[in-house]
KEKE-3310 file (N, C-alpha, C; in steps of 0.2 Angstrom, whole numbers, plus 5000, padded with zeros to 4 digits):
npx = (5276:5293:5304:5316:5318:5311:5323:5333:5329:5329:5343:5350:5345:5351:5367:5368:5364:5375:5387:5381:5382:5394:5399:5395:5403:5415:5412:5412:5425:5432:5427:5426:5420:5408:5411:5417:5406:5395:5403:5401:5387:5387:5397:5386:5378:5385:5383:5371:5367:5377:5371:5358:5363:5369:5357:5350:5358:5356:5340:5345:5351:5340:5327:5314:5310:5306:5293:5279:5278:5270:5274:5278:5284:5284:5285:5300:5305:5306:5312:5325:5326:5325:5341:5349:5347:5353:5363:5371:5371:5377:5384:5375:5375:5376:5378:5368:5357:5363:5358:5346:5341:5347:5338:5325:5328:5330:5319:5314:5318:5325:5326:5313:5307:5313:5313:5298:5296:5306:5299:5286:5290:5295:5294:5302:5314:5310:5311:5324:5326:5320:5329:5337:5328:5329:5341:5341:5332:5340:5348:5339:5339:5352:5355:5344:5348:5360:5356:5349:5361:5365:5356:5347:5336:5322:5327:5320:5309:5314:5312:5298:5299:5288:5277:5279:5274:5260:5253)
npy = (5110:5112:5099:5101:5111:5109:5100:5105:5113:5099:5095:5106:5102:5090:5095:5101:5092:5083:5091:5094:5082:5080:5092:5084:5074:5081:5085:5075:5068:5061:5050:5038:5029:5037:5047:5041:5035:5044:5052:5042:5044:5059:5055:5047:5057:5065:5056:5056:5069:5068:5059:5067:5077:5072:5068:5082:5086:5075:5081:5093:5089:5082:5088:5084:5071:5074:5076:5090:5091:5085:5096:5095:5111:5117:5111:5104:5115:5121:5110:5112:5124:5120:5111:5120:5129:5123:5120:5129:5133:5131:5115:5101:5094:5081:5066:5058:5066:5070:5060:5060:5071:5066:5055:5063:5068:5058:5053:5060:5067:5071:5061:5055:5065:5067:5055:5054:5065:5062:5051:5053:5064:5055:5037:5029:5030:5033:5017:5016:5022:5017:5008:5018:5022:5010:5010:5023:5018:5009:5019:5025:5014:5012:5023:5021:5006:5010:5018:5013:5004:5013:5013:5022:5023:5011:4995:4987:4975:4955:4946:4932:4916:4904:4893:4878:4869:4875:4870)
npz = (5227:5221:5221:5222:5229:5241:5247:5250:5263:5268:5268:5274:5287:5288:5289:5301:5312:5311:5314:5327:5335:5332:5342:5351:5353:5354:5365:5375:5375:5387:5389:5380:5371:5372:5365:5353:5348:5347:5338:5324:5323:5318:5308:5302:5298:5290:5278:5275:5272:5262:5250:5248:5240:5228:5224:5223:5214:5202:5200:5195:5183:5177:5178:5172:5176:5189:5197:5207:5225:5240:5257:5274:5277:5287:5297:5295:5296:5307:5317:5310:5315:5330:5331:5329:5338:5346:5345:5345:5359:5376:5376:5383:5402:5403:5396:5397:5395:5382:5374:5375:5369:5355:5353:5353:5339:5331:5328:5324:5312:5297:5286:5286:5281:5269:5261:5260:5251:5240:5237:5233:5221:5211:5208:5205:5212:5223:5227:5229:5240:5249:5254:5261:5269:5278:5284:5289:5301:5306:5314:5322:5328:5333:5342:5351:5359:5365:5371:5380:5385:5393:5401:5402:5395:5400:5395:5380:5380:5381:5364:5367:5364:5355:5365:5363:5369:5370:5359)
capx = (5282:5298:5307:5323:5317:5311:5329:5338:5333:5333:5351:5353:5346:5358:5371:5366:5363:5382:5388:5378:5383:5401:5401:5394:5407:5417:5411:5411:5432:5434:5421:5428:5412:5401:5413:5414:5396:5391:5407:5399:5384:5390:5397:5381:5373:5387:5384:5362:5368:5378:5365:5353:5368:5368:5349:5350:5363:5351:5336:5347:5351:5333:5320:5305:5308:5302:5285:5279:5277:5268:5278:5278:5290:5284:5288:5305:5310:5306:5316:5331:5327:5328:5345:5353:5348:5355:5371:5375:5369:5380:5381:5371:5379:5376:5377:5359:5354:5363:5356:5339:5341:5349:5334:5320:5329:5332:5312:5308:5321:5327:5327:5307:5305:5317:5309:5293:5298:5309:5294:5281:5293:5296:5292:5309:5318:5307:5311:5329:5323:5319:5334:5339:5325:5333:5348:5338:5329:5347:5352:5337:5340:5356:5354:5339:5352:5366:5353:5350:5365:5370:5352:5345:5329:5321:5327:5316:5310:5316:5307:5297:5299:5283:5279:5278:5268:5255:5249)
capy = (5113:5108:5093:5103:5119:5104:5096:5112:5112:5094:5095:5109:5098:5085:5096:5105:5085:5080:5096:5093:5076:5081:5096:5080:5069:5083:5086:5067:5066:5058:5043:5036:5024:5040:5049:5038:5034:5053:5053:5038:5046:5062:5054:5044:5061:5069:5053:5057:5074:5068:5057:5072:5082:5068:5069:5090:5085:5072:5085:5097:5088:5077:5090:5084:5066:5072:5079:5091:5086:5093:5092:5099:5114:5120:5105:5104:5122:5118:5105:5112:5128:5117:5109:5124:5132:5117:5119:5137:5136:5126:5108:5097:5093:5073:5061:5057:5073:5072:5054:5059:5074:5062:5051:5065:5071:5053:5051:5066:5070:5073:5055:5054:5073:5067:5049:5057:5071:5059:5046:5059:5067:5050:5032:5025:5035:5028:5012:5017:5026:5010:5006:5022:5021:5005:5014:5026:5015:5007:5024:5026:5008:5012:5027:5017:5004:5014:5023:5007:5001:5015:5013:5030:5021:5005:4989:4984:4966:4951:4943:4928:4911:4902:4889:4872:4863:4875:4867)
capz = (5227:5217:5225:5224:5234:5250:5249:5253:5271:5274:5267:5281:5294:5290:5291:5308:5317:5308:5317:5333:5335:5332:5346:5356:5352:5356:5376:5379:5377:5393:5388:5372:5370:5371:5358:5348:5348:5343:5330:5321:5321:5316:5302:5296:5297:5283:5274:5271:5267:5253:5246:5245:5236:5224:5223:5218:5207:5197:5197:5190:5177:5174:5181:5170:5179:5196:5200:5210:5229:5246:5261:5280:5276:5292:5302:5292:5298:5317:5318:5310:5320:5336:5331:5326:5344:5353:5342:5346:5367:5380:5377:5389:5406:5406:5392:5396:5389:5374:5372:5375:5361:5349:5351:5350:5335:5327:5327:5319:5307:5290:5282:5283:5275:5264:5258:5257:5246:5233:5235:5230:5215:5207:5209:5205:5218:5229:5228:5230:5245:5254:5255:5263:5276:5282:5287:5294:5305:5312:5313:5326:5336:5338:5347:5356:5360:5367:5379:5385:5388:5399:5406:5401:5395:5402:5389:5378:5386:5374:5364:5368:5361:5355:5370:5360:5373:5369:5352)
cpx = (5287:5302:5316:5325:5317:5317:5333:5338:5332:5340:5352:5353:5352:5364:5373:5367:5369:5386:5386:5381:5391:5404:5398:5400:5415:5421:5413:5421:5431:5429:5422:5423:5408:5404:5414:5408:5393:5396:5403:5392:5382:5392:5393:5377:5377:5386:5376:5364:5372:5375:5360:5359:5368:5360:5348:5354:5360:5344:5341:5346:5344:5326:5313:5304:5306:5298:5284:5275:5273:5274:5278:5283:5290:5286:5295:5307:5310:5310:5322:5330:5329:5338:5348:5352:5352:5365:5375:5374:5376:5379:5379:5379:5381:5375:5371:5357:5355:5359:5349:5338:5343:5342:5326:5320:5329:5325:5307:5312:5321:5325:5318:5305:5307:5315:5303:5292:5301:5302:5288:5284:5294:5298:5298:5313:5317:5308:5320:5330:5323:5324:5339:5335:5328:5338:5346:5337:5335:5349:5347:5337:5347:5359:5351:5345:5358:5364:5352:5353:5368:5365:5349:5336:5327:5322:5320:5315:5310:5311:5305:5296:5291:5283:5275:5274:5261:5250:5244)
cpy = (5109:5104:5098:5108:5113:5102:5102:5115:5106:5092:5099:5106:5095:5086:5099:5098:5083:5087:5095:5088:5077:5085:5090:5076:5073:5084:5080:5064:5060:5053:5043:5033:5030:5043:5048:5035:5041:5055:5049:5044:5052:5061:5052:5051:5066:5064:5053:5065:5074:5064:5063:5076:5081:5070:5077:5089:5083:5076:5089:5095:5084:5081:5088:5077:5068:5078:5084:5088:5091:5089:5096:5104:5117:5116:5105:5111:5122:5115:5107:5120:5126:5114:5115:5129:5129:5118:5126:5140:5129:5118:5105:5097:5086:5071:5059:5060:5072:5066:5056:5064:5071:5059:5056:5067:5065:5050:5057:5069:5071:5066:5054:5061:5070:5058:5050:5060:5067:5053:5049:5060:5059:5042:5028:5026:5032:5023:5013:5019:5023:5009:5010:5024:5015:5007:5019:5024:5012:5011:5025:5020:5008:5017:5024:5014:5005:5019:5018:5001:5005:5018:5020:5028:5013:4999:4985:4977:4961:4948:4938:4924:4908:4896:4883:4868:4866:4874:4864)
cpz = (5223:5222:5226:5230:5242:5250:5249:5262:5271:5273:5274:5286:5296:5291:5297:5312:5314:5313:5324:5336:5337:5339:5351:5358:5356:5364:5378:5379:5383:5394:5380:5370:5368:5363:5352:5345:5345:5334:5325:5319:5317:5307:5299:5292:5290:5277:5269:5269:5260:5248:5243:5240:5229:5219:5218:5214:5200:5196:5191:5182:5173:5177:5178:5174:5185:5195:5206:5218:5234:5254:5268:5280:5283:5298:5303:5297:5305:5321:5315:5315:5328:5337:5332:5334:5348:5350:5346:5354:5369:5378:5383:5395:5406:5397:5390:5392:5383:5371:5369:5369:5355:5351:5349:5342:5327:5326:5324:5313:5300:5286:5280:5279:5269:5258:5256:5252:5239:5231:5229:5223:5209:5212:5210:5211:5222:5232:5231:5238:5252:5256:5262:5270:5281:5287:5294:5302:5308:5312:5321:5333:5337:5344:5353:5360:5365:5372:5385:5388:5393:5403:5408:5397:5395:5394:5386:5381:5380:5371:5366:5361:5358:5361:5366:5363:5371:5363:5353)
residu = (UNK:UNK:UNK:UNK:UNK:UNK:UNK:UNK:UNK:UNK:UNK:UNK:UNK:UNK:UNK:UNK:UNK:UNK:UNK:UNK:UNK:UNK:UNK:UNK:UNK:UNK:UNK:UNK:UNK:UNK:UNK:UNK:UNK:UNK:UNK:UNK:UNK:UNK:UNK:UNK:UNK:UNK:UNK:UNK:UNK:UNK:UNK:UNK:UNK:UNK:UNK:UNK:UNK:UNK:UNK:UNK:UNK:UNK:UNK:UNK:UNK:UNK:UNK:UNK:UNK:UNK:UNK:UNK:UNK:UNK:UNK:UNK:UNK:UNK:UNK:UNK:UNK:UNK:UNK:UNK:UNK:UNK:UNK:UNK:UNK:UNK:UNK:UNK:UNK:UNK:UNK:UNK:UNK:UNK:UNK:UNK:UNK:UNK:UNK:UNK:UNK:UNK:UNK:UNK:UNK:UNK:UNK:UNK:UNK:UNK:UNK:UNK:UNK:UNK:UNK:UNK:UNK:UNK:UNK:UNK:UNK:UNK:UNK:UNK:UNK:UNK:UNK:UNK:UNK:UNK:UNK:UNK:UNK:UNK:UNK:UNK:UNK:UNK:UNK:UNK:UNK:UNK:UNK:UNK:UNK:UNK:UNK:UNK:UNK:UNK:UNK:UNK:UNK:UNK:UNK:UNK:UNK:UNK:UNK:UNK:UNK:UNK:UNK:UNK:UNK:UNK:UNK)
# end
């Protein structure tokens, strides 16, 4: 498949989870912490959407540098079907809720369809890519983070030290 046609829905996604996020940020008014916790997130999620925009912009103009790719469009489409259900029904009643669907959504979304897909079509991109899963990845602990500080899932347990006596 052409790398431009898969970045068309995980653009969607990202703008469905930027959206989603937003009508989150919206219900939590009266918990500024939560609000501003979903607004942030909200915004990271309009900021991987204009990366990919970027992205079709540079096929546009250099289509023979990226390859054709395989990618789970069926996965992809399920995943922004579920957002897009959650967007247009009631929001949750509890915070918890929202937490728990940002965090199922924050480990299955758009940034790995989307690292896969640029990785696959060109090499270079790739390495760029990296950089862009990074974010990803603190994109997912601090969701993590944020459920366990308000105790919505058990804390990670610290790490341990090495124990010096035992050499």
């Amino acid at each position: 498949m052409e790398l431009k046609k898969a970045l068309k829905p995980i653009e969607e996604m990202e703008a469905a989870m930027a959206e989603l996020y937003n009508l989150y940020s919206d219900r939590m008014k009266e918990d500024p912490e939560a609000a501003a916790f979903f607004a942030k997130l909200s915004q990271d999620e309009k900021s991987h959407q204009q990366v990919i925009q970027y992205q079709v912009r540079l096929i546009r103009r250099n289509p023979k540098m990226f390859s054709l790719i395989t990618i789970d469009m069926d996965g992809l489409e399920q995943i922004l079907k579920e957002i897009k259900i959650l967007i247009n029904s009631p929001a949750p009643d509890s915070l918890e809720q929202m937490v728990r669907i940002a965090l199922k959504f924050e480990n299955s979304t758009a940034e790995h369809y989307y690292q896969t897909a640029m990785t696959q079509s060109n090499a270079e991109v790739g390495e760029f890519l990296q950089e862009m899963s990074l974010d990803s990845a603190n994109h997912l602990k601090s969701v993590q983070e944020f459920a366990e500080k308000r105790g919505f899932i058990p804390s990670a347990p610290p790490k341990r030290k090495p124990d010096p006596s035992r050499r």
